[in-house]
MIZALO-193747 format. One line per 5 residues: number of its first residue (from 1); for each residue x, y, z of C-alpha. Coordinates in Angstrom, 2 decimals. Each point is the difference from the previous one (the first is absolute). Example, Ala and Ser with C-alpha at 12.3 -4.5 7.8 and 13.67 -1.06 7.14 Angstrom:
2
1) 12.30 -4.50 7.80 | 1.37 3.44 -0.66 $
***
This chain:
407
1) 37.31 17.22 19.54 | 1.06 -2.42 2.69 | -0.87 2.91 2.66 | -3.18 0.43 -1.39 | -0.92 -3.17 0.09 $
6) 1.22 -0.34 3.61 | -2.04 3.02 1.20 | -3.24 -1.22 -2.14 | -0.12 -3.43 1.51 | 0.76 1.70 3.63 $
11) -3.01 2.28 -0.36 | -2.49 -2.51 -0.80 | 1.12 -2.38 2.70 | -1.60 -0.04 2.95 | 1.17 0.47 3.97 $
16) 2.11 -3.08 1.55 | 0.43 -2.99 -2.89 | -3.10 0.54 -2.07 | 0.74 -0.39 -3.75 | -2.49 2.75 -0.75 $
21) -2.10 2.46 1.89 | -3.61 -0.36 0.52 | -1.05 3.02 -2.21 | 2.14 -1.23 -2.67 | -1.56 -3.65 0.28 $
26) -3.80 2.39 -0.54 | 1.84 1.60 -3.00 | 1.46 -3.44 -1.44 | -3.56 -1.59 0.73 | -1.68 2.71 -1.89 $
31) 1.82 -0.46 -3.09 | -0.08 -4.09 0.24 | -3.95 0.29 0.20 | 0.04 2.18 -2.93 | 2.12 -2.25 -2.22 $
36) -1.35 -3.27 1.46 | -4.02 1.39 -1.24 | 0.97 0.81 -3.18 | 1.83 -3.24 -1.00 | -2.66 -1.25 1.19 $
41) -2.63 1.35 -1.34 | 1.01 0.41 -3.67 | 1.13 -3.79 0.11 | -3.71 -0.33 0.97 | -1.23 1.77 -3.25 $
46) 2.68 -1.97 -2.07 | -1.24 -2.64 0.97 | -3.88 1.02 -1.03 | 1.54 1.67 -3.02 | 1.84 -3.50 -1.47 $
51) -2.69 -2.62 1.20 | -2.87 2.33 -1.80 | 2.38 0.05 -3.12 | -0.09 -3.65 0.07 | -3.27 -0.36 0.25 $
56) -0.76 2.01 -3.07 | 2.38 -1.56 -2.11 | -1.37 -3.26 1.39 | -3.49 0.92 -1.38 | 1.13 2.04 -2.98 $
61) 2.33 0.28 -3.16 | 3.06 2.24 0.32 | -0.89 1.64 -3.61 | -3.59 0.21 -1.55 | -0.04 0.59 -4.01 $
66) -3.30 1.69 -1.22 | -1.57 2.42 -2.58 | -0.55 3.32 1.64 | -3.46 -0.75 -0.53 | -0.14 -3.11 1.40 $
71) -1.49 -1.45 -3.20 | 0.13 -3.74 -1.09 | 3.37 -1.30 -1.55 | -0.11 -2.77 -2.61 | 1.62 -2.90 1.41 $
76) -0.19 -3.09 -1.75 | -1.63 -3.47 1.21 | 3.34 -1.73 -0.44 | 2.11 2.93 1.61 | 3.00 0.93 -1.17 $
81) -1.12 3.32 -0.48 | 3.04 2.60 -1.79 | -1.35 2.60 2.53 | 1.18 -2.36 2.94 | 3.21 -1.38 -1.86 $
86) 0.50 3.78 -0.23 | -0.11 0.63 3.72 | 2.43 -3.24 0.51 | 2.91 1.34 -1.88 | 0.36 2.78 2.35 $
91) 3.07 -0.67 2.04 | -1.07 -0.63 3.65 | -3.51 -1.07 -0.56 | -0.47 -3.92 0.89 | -3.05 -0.49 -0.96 $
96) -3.35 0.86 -1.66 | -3.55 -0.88 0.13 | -3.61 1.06 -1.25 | -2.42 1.16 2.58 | -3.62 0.94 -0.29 $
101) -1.18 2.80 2.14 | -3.93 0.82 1.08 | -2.77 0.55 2.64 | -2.88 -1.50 0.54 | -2.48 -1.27 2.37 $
106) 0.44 -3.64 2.33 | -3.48 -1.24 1.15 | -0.55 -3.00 2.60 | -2.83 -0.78 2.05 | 1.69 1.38 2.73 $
111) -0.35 3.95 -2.10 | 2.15 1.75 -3.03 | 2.70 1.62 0.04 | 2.48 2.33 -2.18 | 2.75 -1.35 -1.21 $
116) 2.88 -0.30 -1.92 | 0.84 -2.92 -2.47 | 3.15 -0.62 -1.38 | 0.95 -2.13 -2.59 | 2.79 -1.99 -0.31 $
121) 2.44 -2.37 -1.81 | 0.09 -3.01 2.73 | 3.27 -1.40 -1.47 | 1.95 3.58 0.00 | -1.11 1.55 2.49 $
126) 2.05 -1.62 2.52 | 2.82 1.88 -1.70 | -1.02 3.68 0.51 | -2.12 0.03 3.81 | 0.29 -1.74 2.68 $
131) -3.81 -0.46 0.80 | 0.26 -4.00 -1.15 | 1.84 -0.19 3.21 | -2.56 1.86 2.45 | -2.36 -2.48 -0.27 $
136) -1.48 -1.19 3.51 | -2.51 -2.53 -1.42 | -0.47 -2.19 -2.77 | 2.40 0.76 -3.14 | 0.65 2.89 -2.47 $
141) -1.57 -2.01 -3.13 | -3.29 0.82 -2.14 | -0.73 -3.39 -1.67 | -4.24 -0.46 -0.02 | -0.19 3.87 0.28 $
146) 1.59 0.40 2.95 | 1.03 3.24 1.52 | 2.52 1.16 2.85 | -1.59 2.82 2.85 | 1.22 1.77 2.70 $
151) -0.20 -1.07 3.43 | -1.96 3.02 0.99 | -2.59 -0.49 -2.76 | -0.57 -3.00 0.45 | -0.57 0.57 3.94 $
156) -2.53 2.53 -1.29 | -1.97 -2.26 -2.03 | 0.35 -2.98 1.81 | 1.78 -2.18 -2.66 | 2.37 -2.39 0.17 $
161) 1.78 -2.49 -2.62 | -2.24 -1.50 -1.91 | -2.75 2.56 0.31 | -1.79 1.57 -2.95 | 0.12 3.64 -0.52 $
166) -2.27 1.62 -3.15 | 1.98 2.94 -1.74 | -1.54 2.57 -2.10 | 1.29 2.18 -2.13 | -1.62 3.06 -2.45 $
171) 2.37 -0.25 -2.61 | -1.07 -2.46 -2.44 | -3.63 -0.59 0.80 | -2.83 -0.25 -2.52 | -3.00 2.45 -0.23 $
176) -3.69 -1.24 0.74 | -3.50 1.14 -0.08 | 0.71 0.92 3.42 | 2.94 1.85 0.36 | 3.89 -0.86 -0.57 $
181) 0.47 -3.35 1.71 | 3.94 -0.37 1.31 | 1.60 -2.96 -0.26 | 0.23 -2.17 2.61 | 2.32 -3.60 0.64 $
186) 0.48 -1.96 3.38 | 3.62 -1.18 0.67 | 1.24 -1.76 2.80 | 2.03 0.17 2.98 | 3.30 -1.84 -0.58 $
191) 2.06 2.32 2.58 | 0.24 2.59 2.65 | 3.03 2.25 -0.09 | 1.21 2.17 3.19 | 2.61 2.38 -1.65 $
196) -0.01 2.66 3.30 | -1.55 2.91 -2.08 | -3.65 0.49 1.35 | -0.63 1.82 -3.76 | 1.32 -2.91 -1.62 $
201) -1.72 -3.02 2.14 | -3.24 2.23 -0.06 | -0.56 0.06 -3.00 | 2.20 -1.47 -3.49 | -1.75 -3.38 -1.15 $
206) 2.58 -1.71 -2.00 | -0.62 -1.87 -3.28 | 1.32 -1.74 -2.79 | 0.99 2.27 -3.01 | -2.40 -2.74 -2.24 $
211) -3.19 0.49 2.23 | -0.01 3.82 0.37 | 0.27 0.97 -3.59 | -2.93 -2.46 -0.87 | -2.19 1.62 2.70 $
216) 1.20 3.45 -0.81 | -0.44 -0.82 -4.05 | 4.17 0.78 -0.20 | 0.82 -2.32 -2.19 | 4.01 0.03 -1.11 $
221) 0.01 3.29 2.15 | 1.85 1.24 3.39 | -0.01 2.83 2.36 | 3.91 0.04 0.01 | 2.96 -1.94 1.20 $
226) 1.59 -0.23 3.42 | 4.01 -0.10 -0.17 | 2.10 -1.09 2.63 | 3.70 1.28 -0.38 | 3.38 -0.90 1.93 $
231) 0.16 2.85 2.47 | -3.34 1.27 1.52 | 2.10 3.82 1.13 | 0.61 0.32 -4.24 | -3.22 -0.80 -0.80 $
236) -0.98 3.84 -0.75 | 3.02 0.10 -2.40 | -0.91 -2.61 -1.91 | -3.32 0.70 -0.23 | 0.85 2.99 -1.68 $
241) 1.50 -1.80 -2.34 | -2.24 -2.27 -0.87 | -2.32 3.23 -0.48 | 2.69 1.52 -2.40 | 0.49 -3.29 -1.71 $
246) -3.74 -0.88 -0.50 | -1.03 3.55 -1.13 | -3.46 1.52 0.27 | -2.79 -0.93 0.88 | 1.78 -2.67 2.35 $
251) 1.54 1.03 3.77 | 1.64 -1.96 3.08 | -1.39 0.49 3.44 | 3.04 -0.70 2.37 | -1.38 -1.88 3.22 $
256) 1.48 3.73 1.86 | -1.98 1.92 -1.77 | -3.52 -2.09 0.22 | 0.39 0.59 3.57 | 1.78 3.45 0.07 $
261) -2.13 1.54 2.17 | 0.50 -2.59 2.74 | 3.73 0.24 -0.02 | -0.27 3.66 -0.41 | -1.72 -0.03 3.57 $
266) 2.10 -2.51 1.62 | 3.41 1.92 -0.83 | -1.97 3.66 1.08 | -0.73 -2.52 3.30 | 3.76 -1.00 0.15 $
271) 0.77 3.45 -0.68 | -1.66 1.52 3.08 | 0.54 -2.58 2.42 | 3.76 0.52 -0.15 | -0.89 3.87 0.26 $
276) -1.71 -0.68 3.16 | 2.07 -2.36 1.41 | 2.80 1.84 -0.79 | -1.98 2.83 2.87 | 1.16 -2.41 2.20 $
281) 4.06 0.09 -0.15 | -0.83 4.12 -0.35 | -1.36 -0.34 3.31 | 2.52 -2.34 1.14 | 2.62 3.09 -1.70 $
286) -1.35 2.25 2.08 | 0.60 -1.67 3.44 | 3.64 -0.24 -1.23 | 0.05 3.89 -0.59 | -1.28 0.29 3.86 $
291) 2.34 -2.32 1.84 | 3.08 1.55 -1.64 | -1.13 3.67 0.62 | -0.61 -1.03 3.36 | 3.60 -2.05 -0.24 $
296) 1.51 3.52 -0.91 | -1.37 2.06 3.02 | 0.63 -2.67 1.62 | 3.62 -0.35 -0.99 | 0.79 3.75 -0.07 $
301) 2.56 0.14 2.59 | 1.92 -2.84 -2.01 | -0.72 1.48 -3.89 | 1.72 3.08 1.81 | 2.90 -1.92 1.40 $
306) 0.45 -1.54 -3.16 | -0.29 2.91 -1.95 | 2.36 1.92 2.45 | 2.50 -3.10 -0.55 | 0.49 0.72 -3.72 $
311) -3.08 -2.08 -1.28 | -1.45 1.59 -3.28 | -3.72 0.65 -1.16 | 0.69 -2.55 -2.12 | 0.94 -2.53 2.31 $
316) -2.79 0.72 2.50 | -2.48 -0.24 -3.09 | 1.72 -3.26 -1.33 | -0.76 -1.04 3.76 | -4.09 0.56 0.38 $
321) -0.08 -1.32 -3.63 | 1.56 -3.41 0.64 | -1.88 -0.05 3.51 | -3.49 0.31 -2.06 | 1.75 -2.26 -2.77 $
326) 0.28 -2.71 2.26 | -3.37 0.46 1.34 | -1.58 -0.23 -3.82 | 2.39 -2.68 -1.31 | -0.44 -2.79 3.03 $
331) -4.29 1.15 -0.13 | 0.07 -0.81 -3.62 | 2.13 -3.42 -0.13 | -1.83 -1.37 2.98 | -3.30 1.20 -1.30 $
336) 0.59 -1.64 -3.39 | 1.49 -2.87 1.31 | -3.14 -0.64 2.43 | -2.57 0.86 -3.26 | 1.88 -2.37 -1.66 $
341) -0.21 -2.35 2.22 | -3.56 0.62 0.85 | -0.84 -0.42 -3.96 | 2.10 -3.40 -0.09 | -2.28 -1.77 2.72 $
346) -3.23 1.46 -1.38 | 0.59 -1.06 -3.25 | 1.52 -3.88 1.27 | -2.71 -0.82 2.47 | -2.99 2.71 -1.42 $
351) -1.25 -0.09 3.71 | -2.24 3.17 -0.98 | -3.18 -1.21 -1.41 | -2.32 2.05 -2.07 | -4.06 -0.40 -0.42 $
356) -0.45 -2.27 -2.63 | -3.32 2.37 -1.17 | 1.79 2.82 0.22 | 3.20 -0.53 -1.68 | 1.06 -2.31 -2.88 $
361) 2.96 -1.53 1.83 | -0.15 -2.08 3.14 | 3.05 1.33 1.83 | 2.22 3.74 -0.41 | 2.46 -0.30 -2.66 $
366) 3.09 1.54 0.33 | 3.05 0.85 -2.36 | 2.96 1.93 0.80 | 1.54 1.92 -3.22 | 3.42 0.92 0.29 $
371) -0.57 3.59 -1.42 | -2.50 0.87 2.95 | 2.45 -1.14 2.60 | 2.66 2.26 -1.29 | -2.12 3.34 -0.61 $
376) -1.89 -0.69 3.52 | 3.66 -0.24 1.72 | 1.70 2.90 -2.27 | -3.09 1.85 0.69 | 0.08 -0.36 3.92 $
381) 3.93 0.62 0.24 | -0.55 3.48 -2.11 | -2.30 1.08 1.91 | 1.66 -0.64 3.52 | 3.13 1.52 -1.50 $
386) -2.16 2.53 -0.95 | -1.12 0.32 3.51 | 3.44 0.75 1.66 | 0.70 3.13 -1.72 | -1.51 2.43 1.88 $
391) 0.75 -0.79 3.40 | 3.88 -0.80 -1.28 | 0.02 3.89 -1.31 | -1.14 1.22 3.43 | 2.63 -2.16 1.80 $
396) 2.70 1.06 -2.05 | -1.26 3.90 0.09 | 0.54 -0.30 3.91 | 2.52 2.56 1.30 | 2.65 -1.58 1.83 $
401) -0.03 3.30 2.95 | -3.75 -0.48 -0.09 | -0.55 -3.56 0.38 | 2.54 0.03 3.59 | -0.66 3.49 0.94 $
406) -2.59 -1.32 2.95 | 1.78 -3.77 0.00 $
***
C-alpha cells in the first residue's frame, strides 16, 4: 500500500515543489464549497427550528387536557379538582392547571377586533408557560379586572397599560325586546406581553380564571388543563398516557402535535435543502471524475510502464482511488472545519441582522448538531469515493504494449 500511496500523492502534486496541482486545488475547492454550504446552511435552519420551538413553548403548555368536544369541565371554586390530581400522578408531569378557552370580540375607541381570551390561574400558571416572563410592560397580574395583551394588539388598538378595553362575548347574554343582547364587561390594561409569535401577540387577551367564567356565566367550570411535564421530546408519550389513564371522553394534545403541521413543513424544508445542497458536492464529484480521466491519458505512458513493470489492475486501481480519496477526504475536513468555524462566529457575535418586521428574531441563529456534521461529511466522502471508480477502471484496463507503443 506504501507504493500506492507514493504514486497517489505524486500524481496530484504539481510541477517543481507545489504540494498539489492546480486542477486538484479546483477539485479540492469544489468539494470544500459543497461541505462548507451545507453545514452552513442546515445550522441556519437549526437554528430557526430550536428558537421557534422556544418560542412556542414560551407561549404555550407542553400538554393540553380536554373533552373531545371541547365542552366545560367541572372544576371547583376551591380547586383541587380529582380530574387534575389525576393528571399529577402521572410520572413526568410537573404540573397542572385549569384554563378557560374562548373567542370573542375586543372593542376600543380606536375599532374592534377578534380575539382570543384565555383564562387563567394567576398563581399556577407560572408553572406550566412561560408567557409571565414575556412581558415588555407593566406586570402579568389581573387584580381590578385587569388583563395581559399582546404587543401587536395592543399596537393595533392603540392601548397601553392602564387603558380600558370593553369585551363582549355571546355566550351568556340575556334576550330583549330587541334581539339577544351579548354580554359585555370592560377590563383593564395591567400588561403588554411580546412572546415572538405574531399569532400569539395578535391576538390572546389573557385573564384571570375568576373574571372569565363570571363573564362567560362558567361558574365552577373549565375548558381543560395545561400540563407541563419533565422532558418537552416525551411529551407525546405521556400524553398518551394521560389519554389511556383518563379514559373517554378526555384526550392530551402534545405541544408537537398542536403544531404538527408546522414541523411537518420545516423537516420537508430540512429535507430538501440537504437534497439540493447535496447537488453541489455531485457537481463538485464530477470535476473529480474529469481531472483523473484526464490524469489517466495523461499518465498513459507511465500506467504502461508500470503495468509493464509487474504492477497489477489492482494496484493501478488502488492508485486513482486513493488519488480521488485524498481529493474528497482533505475537501471535506477543510470544508467542515471552515462551516464550523463560520457557524461558531455567527452564532458568538450574530453580526447578521434580520428585519425586525419581517422576522421574529433580531439576528440569524445558528446551531450546529452533531448528527448533521457527520452525515454531511460521510455523505461528501461517499460520493467522491464514488467518483474515482470509473476513471480507476479505465486506468487499470490500459494495455501495457498500447499505452508505450507511440511513447
Amino acid at each position: 500500500m506504501r507504493f500506492e500511496l507514493f504514486m497517489a500523492r505524486r500524481y496530484l502534486r504539481g510541477r517543481g515543489r507545489r504540494i498539489i496541482s492546480g486542477i486538484t486545488a479546483i477539485a479540492v475547492g469544489g468539494v470544500f464549497v459543497g461541505v462548507a454550504a451545507i453545514l452552513i446552511v442546515l445550522s441556519v435552519e437549526n437554528g430557526f427550528h430550536q428558537e421557534l420551538r422556544d418560542r412556542i413553548l414560551g407561549a404555550t403548555p407542553h400538554i393540553v387536557v380536554a373533552k373531545y368536544s371541547y365542552e366545560p369541565i367541572p372544576y371547583p371554586s376551591g380547586g383541587g379538582d380529582s380530574l387534575q390530581r389525576e393528571i399529577l400522578r402521572v410520572p413526568g408531569v410537573v404540573s397542572a392547571a385549569p384554563f378557560i378557552y374562548a373567542k370573542t370580540l375586543v372593542r376600543t375607541e380606536n375599532g374592534v377586533e377578534g380575539v382570543v381570551i384565555r383564562g387563567v390561574d394567576p398563581d399556577h400558571e407560572t408553572e406550566v408557560t412561560g408567557i409571565s416572563g414575556t412581558i415588555v410592560q407593566g406586570q402579568f397580574a389581573f387584580d381590578s379586572a385587569g388583563v395581559v395583551i399582546g404587543v401587536e394588539l395592543a399596537r393595533m388598538l392603540g392601548l397601553s397599560v392602564g387603558d380600558r378595553l370593553n369585551l363582549a362575548s355571546p355566550f351568556g347574554g340575556t334576550m330583549t325586546a330587541l334581539g339577544f343582547l351579548p354580554r359585555t364587561r370592560y377590563f383593564r390594561v395591567n400588561g403588554i406581553f411580546d412572546c415572538g409569535m405574531y399569532e400569539y401577540n395578535s391576538s390572546f387577551v389573557y385573564l384571570s380564571l375568576a373574571d372569565i367564567q363570571q363573564f362567560l356565566g362558567m361558574e365552577s367550570m373549565v375548558t381543560g388543563f395545561e400540563v407541563r411535564v419533565r422532558d418537552v421530546y416525551a411529551a407525546d408519550r405521556l400524553a398518551r398516557r394521560i389519554t389511556r389513564q383518563l379514559g373517554y371522553p378526555y384526550r392530551a394534545i402534545d405541544w408537537i402535535m398542536q403544531n404538527r403541521n408546522l414541523f411537518t413543513a420545516l423537516r420537508l424544508e430540512k429535507v430538501v435543502t440537504f437534497i439540493v445542497l447535496v447537488l453541489i458536492v455531485l457537481v463538485a464529484s464530477f470535476n473529480i471524475i474529469g481531472m483523473l480521466t484526464m490524469m489517466v491519458i495523461r499518465k498513459t505512458r507511465e500506467i504502461g510502464i508500470l503495468k509493464a513493470m509487474g504492477a497489477k489492475p489492482s494496484t493501478v486501481t488502488r492508485i486513482f482511488v486513493l488519488a480521488g480519496g485524498f481529493i474528497g477526504i482533505i475537501g471535506t475536513v477543510t470544508g467542515a472545519v471552515f462551516g464550523l468555524v463560520a457557524c461558531w462566529l455567527l452564532n458568538k457575535y450574530r453580526f447578521v441582522s434580520l428585519p425586525g418586521d419581517v422576522y421574529f428574531i433580531k439576528n440569524l441563529p445558528v446551531q450546529v448538531m452533531p448528527q448533521d456534521v457527520v452525515l454531511v461529511c460521510a455523505a461528501a466522502i461517499v460520493i467522491t469515493f464514488a467518483a474515482t471508480i470509473y476513471p480507476a477502471l479505465t486506468a487499470a484496463r490500459l494495455v501495457p504494449l498500447e499505452a508505450i507503443r507511440y511513447e
